[in-house]
C-alpha positions as CSV (number, residue, x, y, z in Angstrom):
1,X,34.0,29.3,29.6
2,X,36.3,29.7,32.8
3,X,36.6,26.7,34.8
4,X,35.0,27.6,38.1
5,X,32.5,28.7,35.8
6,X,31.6,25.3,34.3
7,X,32.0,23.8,37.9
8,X,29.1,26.1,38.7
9,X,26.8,25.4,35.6
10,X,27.3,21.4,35.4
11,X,25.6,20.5,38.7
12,X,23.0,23.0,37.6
13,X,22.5,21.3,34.6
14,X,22.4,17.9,36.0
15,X,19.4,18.7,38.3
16,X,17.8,20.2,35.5
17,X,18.3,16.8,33.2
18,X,17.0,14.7,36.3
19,X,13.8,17.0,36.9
20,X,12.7,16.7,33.1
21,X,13.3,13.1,33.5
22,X,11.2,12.7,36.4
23,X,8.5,14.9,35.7
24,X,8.3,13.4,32.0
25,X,8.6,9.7,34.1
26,X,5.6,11.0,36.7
27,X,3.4,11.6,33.2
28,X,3.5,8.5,31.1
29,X,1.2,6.5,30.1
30,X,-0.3,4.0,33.1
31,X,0.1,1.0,30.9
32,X,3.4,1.8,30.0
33,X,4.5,1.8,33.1
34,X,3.5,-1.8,33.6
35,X,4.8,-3.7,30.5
36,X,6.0,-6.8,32.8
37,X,2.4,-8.0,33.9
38,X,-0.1,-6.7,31.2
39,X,-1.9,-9.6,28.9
40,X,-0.1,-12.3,31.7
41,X,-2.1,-14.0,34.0
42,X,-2.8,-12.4,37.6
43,X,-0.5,-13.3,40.1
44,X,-1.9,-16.6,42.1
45,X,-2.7,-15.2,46.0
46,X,-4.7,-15.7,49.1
47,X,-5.8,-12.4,51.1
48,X,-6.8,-13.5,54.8
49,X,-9.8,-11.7,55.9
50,X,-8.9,-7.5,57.0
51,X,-9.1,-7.3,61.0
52,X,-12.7,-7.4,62.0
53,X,-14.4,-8.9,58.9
54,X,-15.4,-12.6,57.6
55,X,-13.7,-13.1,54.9
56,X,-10.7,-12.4,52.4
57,X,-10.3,-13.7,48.7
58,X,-7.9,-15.1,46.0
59,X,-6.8,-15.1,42.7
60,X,-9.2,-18.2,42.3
61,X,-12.5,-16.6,43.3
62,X,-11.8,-14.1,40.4
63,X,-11.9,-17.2,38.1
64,X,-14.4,-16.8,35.0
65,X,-15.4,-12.9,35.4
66,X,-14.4,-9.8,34.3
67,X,-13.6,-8.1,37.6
68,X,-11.9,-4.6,38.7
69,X,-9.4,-5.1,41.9
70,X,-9.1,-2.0,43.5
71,X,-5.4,-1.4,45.7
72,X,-6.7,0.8,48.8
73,X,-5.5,2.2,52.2
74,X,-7.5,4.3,54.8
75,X,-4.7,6.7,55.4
76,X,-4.6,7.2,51.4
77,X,-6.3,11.0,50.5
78,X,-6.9,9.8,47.1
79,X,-8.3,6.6,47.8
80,X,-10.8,9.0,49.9
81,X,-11.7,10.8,46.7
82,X,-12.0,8.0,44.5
83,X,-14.5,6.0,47.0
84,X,-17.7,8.2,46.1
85,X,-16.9,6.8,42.5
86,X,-16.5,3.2,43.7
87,X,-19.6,3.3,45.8
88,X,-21.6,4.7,42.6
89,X,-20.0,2.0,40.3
90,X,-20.9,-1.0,43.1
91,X,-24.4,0.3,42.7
92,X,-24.6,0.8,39.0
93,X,-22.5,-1.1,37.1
94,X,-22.8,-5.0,37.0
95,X,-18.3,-5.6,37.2
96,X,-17.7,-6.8,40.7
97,X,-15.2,-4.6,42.4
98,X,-12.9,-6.3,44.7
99,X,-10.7,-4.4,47.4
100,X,-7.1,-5.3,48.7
101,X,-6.7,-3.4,51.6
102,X,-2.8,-2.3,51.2
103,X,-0.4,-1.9,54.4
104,X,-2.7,-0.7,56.4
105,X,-2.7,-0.8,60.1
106,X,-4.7,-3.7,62.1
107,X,-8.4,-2.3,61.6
108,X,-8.2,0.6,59.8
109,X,-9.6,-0.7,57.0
110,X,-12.4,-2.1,57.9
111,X,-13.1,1.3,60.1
112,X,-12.4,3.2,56.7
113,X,-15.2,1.1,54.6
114,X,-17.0,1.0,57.9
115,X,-17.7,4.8,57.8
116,X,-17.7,5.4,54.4
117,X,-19.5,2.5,52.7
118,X,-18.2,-0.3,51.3
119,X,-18.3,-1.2,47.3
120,X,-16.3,-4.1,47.3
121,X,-17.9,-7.5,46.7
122,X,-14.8,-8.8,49.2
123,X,-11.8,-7.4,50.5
124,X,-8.5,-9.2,51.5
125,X,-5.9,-8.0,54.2
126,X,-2.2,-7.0,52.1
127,X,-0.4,-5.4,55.5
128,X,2.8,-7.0,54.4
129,X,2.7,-5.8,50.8
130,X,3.1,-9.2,49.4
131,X,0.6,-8.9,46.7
132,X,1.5,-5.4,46.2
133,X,5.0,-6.2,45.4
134,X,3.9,-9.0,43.4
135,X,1.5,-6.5,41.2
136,X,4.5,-4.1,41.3
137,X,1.8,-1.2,43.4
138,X,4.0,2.1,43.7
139,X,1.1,4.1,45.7
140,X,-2.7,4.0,46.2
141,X,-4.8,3.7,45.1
142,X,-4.3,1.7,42.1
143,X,-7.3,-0.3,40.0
144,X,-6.4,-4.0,37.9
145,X,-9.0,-5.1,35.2
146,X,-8.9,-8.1,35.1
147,X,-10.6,-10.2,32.4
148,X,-12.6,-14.1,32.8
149,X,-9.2,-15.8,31.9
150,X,-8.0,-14.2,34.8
151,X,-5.3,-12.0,32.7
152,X,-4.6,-8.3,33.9
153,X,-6.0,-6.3,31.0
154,X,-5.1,-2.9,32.6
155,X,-3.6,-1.0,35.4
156,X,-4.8,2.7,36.5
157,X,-2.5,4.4,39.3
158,X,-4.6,7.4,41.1
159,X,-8.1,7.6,41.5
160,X,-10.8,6.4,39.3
161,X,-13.0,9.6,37.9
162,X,-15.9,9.8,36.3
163,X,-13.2,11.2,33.0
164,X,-11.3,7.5,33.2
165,X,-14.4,5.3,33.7
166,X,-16.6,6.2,30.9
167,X,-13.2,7.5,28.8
168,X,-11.1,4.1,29.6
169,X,-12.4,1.6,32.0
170,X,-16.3,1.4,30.7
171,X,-15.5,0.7,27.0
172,X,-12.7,-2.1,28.5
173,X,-14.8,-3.9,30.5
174,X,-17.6,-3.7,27.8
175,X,-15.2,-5.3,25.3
176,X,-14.3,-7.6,27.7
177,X,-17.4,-8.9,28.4
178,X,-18.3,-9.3,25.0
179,X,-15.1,-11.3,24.8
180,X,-16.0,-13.5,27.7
């Protein structure tokens, strides 16, 4: 091969080597993707109350249940397509579903669950991304399980469907309750 050739075809074959790498990254397993804080205990925190509302949570109030923590913004389209499915599980399932409301700006969130319905049992304000970038959130929305010892059990990035809760997250928590 001719040299300007190969000066041609090597950054050509570079790209090509990056974009399998990042579509095969973009497809792994969830839990793989969070080896550093699966099976460890939830990071301790204290969400102040989002804009408008009474009151926020912490790490302690999730003490001694198996609960889901959903990771939620109202600017987020797929947090808007997951919230039907939140909504139905707040109203037929017995885990308690709680909501950190992820830099978002003053308000919106509470707007957000204001017009569309609100399935969290409380939601805490994370505008600064502090307990995002403790839980290592790359997006929203972004769902913890979190089991009574208060140790995260499993982390699904993109919306909850009906295919991941009765597939994944029903059969978890189940187990988990049993455990508890």
């Amino acid at each position: 091969m001719t040299r300007p050739a190969m000066t041609t075809l090597l950054p050509l074959l570079a790209f090509a080597g990056l974009a399998v790498a990042l579509v095969s990254g973009a497809q792994r397993e969830t839990a793989m993707d969070f080896p550093g804080r699966l099976d460890r205990p939830l990071p301790e925190f204290t969400l102040s109350p989002m804009a408008g509302t009474d009151a926020g949570f912490s790490s302690a109030d999730l003490n001694g249940q198996v609960v889901l923590v959903n990771v939620f913004a109202s600017w987020c389209s797929a947090c808007r397509q997951e919230h039907g499915k939140l909504l139905d599980l707040a109203q037929t399932q017995d885990v308690p579903i709680y909501g950190v409301n992820w830099r978002d700006s003053k308000g919106a969130g509470k707007l957000y669950l204001t017009r569309s319905g609100n399935p969290y049992v409380a939601t805490g304000d994370d505008s600064a991304g502090r307990l995002g970038a403790n839980l290592n959130v790359t997006g929203v929305p972004e769902t913890y399980v979190v089991d009574a010892k208060g140790r995260i059990r499993y982390r699904h990035i993109g919306p909850i469907t009906d295919k991941i809760w009765a597939d994944v997250l029903h059969p978890l928590l189940s187990e988990l309750e049993a455990e508890s």
